[in-house]
C-alpha positions in Angstrom: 49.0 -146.1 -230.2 47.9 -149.3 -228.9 45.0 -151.2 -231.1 42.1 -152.6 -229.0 40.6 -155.5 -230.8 37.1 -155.0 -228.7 35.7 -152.7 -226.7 36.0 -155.2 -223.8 39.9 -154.8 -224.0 39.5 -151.3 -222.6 39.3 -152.7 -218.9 42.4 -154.7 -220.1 45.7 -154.4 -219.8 47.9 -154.2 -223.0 49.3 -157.0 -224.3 53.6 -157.7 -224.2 54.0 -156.6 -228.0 51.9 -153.8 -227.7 53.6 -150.8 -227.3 52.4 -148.2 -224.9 53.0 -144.1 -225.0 54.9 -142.9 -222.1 56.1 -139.1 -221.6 60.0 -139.0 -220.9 60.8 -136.3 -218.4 62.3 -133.0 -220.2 65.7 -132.2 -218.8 65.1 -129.2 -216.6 67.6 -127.0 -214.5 66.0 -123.9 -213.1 69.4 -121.1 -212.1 67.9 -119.0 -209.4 69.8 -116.5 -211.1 67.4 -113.6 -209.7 66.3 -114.9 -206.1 66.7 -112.5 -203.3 68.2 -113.7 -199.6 65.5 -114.1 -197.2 66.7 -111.3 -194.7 67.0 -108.2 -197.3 67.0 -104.4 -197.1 65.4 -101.4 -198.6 67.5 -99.0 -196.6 70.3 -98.9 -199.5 71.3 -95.9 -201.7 69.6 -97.3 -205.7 72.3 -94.9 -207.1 74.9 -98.1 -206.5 73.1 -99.9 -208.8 73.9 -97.7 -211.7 77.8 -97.8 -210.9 77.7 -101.7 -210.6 76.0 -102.1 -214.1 79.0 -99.6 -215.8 81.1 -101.2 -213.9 80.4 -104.5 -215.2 79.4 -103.5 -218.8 81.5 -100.5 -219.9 84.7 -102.9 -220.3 82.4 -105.0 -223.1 81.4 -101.9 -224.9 84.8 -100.1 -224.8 86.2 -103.1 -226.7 83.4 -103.1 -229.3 84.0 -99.3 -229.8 88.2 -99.4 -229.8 87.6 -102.3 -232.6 85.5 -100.0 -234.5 87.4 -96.9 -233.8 90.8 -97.6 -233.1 92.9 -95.1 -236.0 89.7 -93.7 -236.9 90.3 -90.2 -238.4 87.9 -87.2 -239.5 89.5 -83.9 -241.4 92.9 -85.0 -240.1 92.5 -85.4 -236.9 92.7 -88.6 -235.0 89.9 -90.3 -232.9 91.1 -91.0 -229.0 89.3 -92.3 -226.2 88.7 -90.5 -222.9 88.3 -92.5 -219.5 85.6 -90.1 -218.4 82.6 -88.0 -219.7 84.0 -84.5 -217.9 87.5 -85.7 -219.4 85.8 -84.9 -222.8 87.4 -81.1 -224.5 85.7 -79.1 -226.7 86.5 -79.7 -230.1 88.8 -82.9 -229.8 87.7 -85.9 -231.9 87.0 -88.4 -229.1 85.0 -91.1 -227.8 83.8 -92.6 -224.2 81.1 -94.8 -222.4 79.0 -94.0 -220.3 75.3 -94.5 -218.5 72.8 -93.3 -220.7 70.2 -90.7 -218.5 66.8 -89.7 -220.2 65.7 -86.1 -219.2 61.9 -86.6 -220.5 59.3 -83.8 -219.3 56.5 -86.7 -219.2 58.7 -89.2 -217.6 57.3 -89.5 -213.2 60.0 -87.9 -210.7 59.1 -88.5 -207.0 61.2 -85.7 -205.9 59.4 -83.0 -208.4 55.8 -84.7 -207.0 56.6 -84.7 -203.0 57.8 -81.3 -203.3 54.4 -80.3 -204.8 51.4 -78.8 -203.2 49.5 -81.5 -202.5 46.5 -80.2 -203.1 47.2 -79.7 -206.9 45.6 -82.0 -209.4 46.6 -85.0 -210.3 49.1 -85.3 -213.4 47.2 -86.5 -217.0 48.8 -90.7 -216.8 50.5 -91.0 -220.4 51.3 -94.1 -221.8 54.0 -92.6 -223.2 57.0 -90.8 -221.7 58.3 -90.5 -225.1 57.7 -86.8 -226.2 57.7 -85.4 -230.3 58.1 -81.7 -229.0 61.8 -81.9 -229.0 61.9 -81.6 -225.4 63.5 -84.8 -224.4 67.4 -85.0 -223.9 69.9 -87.4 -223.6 72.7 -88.0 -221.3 75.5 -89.7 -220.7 76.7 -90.1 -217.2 79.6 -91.9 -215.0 80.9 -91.6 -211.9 82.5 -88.3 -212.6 79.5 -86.2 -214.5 77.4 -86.2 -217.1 77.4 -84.6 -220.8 74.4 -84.0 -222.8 74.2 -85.8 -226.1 72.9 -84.9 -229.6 73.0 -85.2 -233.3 70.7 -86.5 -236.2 72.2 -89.9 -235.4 69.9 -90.3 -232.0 66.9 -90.3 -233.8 67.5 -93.3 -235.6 68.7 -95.8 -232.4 66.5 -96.5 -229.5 68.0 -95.1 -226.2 66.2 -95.5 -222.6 67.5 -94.6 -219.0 70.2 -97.2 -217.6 71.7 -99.1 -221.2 75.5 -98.6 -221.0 76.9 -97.0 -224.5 80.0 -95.8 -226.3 79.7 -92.8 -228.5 82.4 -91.0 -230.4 82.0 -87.3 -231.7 82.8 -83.4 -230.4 81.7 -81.1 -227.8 80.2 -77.7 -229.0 80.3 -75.0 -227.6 77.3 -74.9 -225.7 79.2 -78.0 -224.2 76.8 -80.7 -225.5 78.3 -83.8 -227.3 77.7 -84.2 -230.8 77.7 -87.8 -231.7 79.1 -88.9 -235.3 78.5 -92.9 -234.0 77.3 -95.2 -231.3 78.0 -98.4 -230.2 76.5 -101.1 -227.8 78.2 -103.9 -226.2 76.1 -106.4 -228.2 75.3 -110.2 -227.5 77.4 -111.4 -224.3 79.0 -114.7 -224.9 77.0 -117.4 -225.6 77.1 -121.2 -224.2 77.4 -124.3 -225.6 74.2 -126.6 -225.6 74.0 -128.8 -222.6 76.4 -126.5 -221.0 75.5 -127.4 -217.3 73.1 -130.5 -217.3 73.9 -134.0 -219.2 72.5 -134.5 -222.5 70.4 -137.6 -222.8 72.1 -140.9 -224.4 71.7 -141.7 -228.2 69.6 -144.4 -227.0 67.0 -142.7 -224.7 66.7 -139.8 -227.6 65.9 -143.0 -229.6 63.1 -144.4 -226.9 61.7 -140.8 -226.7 61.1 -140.9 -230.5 59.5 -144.5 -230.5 57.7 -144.1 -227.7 55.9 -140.9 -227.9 53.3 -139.6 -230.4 54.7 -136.5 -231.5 53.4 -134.7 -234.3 56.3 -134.2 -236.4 59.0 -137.2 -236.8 62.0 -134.8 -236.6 60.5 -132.5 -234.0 61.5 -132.4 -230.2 59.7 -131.9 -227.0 57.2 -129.1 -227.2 57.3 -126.6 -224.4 54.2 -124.4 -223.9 54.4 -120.9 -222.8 51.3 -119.2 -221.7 50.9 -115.6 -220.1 48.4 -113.3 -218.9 45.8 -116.0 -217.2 45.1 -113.4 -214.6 44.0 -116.1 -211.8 44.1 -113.1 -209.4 41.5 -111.4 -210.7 41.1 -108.1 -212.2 39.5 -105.7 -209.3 42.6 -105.2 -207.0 39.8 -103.1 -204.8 37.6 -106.3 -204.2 39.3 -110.1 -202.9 37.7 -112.5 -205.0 39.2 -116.3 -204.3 37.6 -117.2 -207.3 39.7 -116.9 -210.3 42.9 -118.6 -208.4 40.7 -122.0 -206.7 40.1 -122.0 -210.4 43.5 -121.7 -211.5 44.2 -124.1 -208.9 41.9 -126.8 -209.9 43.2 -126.6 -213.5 46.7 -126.7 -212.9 46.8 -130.0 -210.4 44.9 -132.0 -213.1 48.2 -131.0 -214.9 50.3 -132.0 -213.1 50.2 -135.7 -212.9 51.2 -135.1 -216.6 53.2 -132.3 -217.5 54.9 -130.0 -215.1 54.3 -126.4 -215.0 56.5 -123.5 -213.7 54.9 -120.6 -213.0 56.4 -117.1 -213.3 54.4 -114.1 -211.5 53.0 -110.9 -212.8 52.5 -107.6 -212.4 49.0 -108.2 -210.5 49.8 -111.3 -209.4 49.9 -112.0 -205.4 53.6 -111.4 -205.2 56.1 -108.7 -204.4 55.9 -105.5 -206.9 59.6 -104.8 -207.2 61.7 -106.6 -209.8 62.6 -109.3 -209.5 59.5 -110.6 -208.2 60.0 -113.5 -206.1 57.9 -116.7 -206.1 54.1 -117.1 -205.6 54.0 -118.6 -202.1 53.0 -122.2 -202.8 49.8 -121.9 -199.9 48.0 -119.7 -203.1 47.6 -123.6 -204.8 46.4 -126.0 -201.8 46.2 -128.4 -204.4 49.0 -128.2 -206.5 51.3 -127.6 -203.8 51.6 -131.3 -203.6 53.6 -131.3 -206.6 56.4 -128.7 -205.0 59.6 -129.3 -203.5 60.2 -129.1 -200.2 60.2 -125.3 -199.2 63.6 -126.1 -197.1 65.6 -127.7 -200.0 68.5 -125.9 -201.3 68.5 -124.4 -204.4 70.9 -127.0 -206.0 68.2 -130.2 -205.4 65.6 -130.9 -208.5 63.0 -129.2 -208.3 59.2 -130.3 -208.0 56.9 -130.8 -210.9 55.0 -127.6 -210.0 57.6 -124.8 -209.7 57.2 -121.7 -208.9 59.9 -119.1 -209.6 61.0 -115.4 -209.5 60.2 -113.0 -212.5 62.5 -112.5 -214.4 63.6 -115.9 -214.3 66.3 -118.1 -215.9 66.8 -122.0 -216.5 68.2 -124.9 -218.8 65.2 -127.0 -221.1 66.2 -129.4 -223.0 70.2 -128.4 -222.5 69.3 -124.4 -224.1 69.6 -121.5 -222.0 65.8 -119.5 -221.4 65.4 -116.5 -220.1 62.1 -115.3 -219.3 59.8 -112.3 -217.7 56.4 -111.4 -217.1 56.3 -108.7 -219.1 57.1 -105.1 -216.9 60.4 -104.5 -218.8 59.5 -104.1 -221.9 56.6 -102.3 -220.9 58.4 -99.9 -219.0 60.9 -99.7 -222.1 57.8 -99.2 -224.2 57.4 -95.7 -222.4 60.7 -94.3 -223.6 60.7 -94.9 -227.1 58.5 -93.7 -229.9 58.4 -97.0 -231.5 56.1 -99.5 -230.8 58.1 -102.7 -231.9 58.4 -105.0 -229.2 60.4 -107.3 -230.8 63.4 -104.8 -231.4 62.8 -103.8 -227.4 63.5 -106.9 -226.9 66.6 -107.1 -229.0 67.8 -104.0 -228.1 68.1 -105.5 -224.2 69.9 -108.0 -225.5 72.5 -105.9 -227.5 72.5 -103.8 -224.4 73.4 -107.1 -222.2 70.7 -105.9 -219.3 67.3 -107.2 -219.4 65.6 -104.5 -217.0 67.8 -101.1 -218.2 65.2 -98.7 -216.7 65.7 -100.3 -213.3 65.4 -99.2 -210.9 64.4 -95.2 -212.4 61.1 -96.0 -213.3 60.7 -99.8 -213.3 60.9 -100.6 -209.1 63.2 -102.8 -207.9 65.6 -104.0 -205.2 68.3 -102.0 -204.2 70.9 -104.3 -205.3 74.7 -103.3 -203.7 77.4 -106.2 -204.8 75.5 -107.6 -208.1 73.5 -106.2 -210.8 71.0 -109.5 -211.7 69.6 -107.9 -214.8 73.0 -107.6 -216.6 73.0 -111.1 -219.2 76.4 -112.2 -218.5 75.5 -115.2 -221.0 72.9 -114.8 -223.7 70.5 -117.0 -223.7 69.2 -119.7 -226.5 65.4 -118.4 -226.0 64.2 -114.8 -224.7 60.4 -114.6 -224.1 58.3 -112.0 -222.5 54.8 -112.6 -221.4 51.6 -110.2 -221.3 52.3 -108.9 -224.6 49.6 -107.1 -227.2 50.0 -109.5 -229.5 52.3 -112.7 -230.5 55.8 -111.9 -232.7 58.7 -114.1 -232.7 62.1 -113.5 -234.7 65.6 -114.9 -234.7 68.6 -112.3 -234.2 72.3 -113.2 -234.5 75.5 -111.6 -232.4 79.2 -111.2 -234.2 80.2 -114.6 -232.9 77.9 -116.8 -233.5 75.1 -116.2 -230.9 71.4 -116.9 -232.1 68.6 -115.9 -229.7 65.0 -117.1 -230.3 62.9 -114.3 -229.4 59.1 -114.5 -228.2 56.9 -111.8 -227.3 54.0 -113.8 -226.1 50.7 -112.5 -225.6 48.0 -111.9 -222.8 45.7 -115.5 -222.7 43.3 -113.3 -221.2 43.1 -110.7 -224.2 44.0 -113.1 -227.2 42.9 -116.4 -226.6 46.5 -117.6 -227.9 49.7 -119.2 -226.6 53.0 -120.9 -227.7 54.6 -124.1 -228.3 58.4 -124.0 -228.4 60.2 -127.0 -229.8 63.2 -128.2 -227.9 64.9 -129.2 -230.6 64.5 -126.9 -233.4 63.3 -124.0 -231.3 60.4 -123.6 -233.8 57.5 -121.9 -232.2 54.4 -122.2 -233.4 51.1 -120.3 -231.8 48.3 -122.2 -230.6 44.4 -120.2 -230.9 41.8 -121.1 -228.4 38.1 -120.3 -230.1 34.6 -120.9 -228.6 32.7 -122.7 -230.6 
């Protein structure tokens, strides 16, 4: 800090040995990994969807399962693996993968509520689909068919609509599959730090250290993460510019300082289908200023105030984020009885698809050549937004992948948000209280 011998030396400029703060800019590379093309369709069959995620996944989680299998035998008889579900014969030791389907009576089906009178009441909302009645079954579905699955095994391992799976066992003879053992494809490769963007010199790492007041002398650059600010307002019956001129106001006095990125919501002024696409920059007259130009291409830096799609996906600091508002693990919430978010989270990750119940009860676009929620790299830090309350935890994959999760929670409910460390990826949570 520099030391002012009076209080007349405020109005003065700082002497040549005194050394003044400065903020380094953070090394930033957003990856546009889920924008949408301008001129786009709705018109498209979602069913593709499903064949492009096995497609891409089911070679990952057939070579976990013929590692774990392969010469596997039970009372004699030798395990083999099947290309497709209706290829599976009752009685033969077998395994195959396959698109897990979840037949749930609470779960909403827009063919079964069009073809409804319409003057019947409406259905009770649950916040569950999830049902302890014994009622809910589990599928396992390719191109060719579909076979139901069971055994005590199920209970134990969360399952929703859309995670690709491998599962070895028997058919019965009511023609249902009991499964012995389940395997998922598990963490996809992970990068190398500083994998697309330049790591700073030995020398400007040393500058950044002298020449910034950080709190701890071995900690990095502290990224804050906050969700749920709801600068749209809560009444989506009644227009009130209020809450975002507010939100506006706060975030170009900012600016000048930091720079923010801002991901949307679920009631935020932007498209409802996954992925949403960015806030349209006219929402903040004044910290639009800080953009980029709306005609650069996606490869140029971008501005101080960013806005991008949700879920969206970027290099910090040289490690690999991933991010969303929130929706997915919702919507994966539904389907399971427990209420860890944490191990929703890690379960997406181990499933290698970061919206699973897309597009069956989570909207989205009708994607045809490429499936944008499959992780085809797993990321350094996963964080989702809007959350009950905060949780963090580090999981590890078989070859070496580490993934920081953060469930961060609702600003609006809790008060609270996050500080990530770009070094150590320490988070620490950060409480706002009215005195």
């Amino acid at each position: 800090m520099v030391k002012l011998e009076d209080v007349s030396s405020l109005l003065q400029a700082p002497a040549p040995e005194q050394k003044v703060p400065v903020r380094t800019d953070s090394t930033y590379k957003p990856l546009h990994s889920f924008a949408l093309d301008k001129q786009r369709s709705y018109k498209q069959q979602y069913g593709d969807m499903y064949f492009l995620r096995l497609a891409k996944i089911k070679p990952a989680v057939e070579e976990v399962a013929s590692k774990a299998w392969d010469g596997t035998e039970i009372g004699g008889e030798l395990a083999k693996r099947v290309d497709r579900v209706l290829d599976v014969r009752q009685g033969e030791l077998c395994w195959v993968a396959g698109t897990v389907y979840m037949d749930m009576r609470l779960k909403p089906n827009i063919l079964e509520d069009v073809s409804k009178d319409r003057w019947l009441s409406a259905p009770i909302s649950s916040q569950k689909y999830y049902s302890d009645d014994g009622s809910d079954q589990i599928m396992l579905e390719d191109d060719s068919g579909r076979v139901r699955l069971v055994g005590e095994l199920l209970n134990s391992i969360p399952l929703v609509t859309g995670c690709i799976i491998a599962v070895m066992g028997t058919e019965n003879t009511n023609g249902e599959f009991e499964v012995i053992d389940l395997k998922v494809p598990d963490l996809a490769p992970q990068p190398e730090r500083w994998a697309l963007s330049k790591a700073p010199s030995a020398k400007s790492k040393s500058e950044d250290t002298d020449m910034t007041d950080s709190p701890s002398p071995n900690g990095g650059k502290k990224v804050a993460i906050v969700s749920g600010l709801s600068f749209s307002g809560t009444d989506a019956s009644a227009y009130n510019p209020l809450p975002s001129q507010l939100f506006d106001e706060f975030v170009a006095e900012l600016l000048p300082s930091i720079p923010v990125t801002l991901l949307p919501g679920a009631r935020d002024p932007a498209n409802a289908s996954y992925p949403q696409q960015p806030i349209h920059t006219a929402m903040f007259p004044l910290s639009r200023a800080y953009a980029s130009d709306p005609g650069a291409a996606s490869t140029s830096q971008p501005g101080w105030f960013d806005t991008v799609t949700n879920p969206w996906e970027a290099e910090i600091e040289g490690w690999r984020i991933l991010g969303t508002g929130g929706q997915n693990v919702d919507d994966v919430f539904k389907y399971v009885e427990s209420d860890d978010r944490l191990g929703m989270m890690e379960a997406m990750c181990r499933w290698r698809c970061c919206a699973p119940t897309a597009p069956d009860t989570l909207w989205s676009y009708p994607f045809q050549e490429d499936d944008p929620f499959v992780l085809k790299s797993c990321p350094h830090v996963y964080f989702v937004g809007c959350q009950p309350e905060f949780a963090t935890k580090v999981i590890h994959g078989p070859d070496g992948q580490s993934v920081r999760l953060i469930a961060v929670p609702s600003f609006s409910k809790t008060k609270e948000f996050v500080l990530v460390d770009t070094e150590t990826l320490e988070v620490t949570k950060i409480k706002i209280t009215s005195r």
